[in-house]
N, C-alpha and C positions, 0 to 999 in steps of 0.2 A: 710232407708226411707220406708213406709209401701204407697204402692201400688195396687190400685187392677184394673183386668185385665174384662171389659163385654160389652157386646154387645151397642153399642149409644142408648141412647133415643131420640124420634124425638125432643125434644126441645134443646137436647146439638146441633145438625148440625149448627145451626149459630155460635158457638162458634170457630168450627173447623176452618177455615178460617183465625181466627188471631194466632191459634198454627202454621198451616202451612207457611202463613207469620215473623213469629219470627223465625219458625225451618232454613227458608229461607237466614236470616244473615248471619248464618255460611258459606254461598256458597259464600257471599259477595267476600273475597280474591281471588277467581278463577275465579271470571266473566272474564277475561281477556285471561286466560289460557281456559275457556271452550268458548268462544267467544260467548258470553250471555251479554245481557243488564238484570239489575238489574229486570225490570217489567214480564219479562220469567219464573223469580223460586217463582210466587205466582198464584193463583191462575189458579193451575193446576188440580184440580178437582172443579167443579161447585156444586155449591148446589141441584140443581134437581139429578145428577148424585149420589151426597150423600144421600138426598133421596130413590133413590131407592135400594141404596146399604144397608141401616139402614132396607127396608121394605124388604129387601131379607136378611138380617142376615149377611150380610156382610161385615158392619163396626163395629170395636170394639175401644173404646177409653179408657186409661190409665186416671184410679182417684185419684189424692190426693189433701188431705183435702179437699175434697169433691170435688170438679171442676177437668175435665177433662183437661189433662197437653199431653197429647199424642193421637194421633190414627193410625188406620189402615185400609186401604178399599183396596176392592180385590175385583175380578171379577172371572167367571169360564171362561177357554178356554175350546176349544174340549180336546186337550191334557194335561191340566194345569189348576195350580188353579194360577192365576197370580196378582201380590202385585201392585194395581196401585198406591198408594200414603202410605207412611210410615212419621209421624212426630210428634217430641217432643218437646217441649218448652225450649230451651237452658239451662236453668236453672235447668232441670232434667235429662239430657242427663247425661251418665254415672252411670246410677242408675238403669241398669237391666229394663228401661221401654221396648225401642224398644226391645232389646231382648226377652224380653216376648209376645211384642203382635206380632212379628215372630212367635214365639214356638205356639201362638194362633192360627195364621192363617193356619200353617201345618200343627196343629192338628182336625182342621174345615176341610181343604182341606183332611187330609186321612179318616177320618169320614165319608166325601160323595164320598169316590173312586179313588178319584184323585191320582195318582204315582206321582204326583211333584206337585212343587210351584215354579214359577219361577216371574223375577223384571227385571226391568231395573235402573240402575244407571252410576252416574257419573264415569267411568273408571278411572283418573287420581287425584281425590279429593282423600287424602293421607289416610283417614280412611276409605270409602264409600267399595271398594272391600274387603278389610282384617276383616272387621266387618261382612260381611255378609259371607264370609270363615268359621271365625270362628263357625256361626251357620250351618254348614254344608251344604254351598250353593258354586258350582262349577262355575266357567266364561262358557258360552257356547259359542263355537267356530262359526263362522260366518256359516259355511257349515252345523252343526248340527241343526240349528234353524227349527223349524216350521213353515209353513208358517202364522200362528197366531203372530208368533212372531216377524217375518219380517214385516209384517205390522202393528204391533205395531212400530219398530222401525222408518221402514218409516213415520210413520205419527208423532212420536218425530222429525224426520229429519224436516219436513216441518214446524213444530212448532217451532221451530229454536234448539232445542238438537241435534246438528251435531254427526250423528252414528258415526264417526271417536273416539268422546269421551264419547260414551257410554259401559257400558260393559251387557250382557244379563247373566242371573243368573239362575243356576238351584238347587235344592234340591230335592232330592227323598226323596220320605214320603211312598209311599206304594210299 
């Protein structure tokens, strides 16, 4: 499948919304297991916030046949260049998409200095840890965090993503 990997234009951000709600299904079977009601694993980045991530160069969305099937938005920490939403369109998952716009965002993130890129995900969702492994992304241990990343987590906590079933994710890049 031919794919290619760039930066969003402002008029794809509305589109983004229903990738992220479709990518959302697949969580469907775990609602139970992650103690999530189904309305939690959608709109988890806002449009204004995509906005300014697309006028900072920081969202990049995955294209085939012309329409955006995937994207990525990230943020700078002090320490880290951090992955706030990652999502693909079911129907393209398993096609090197999210892979690549990973490899995209570390390679943005070392480009401007940053020594890592770090995420947060579902800890026990049976793909979600071993896929991001496999791109060279470590668990970070509860004591090693940052305090950037602690309150990241907290305020997942209160959003109702209980830390108990989240796991924090590290990759060195520089």
């Amino acid at each position: 499948m031919y794919y290619l990997i760039r930066s969003a234009k402002r008029d794809e951000i509305e589109l983004l919304p229903d990738i992220e709600a479709a990518a959302a299904e697949l969580f469907q079977p775990y609602l139970r297991q992650l103690e999530l009601t189904p309305d939690k694993l959608n709109k988890i980045v806002s449009l204004p916030f995509l906005r300014r991530a697309q006028a900072a160069r920081r969202l990049w969305v995955a294209i085939a046949q012309a329409n955006p099937v995937g994207f990525l938005v990230a943020k700078p920490l002090t320490e880290s260049f951090f992955i706030v939403e990652i999502d693909v369109l079911p129907r393209y998952t398993r096609c090197g998409i999210g892979s690549a716009l990973i490899r995209t965002a570390c390679d943005r993130a070392r480009l401007q200095g940053f020594r890592s890129v770090t995420l947060t995900t579902f800890r026990y969702v049976p793909w979600n840890v071993p896929f991001y492994q496999a791109l060279g992304f470590e668990v970070v241990p509860a004591g090693a965090r940052s305090r950037e990343i602690q309150a990241i987590v907290a305020h997942e906590d209160r959003y109702g993503f209980k830390r108990e079933h989240r796991a924090v994710m590290r990759r060195w890049v520089g």
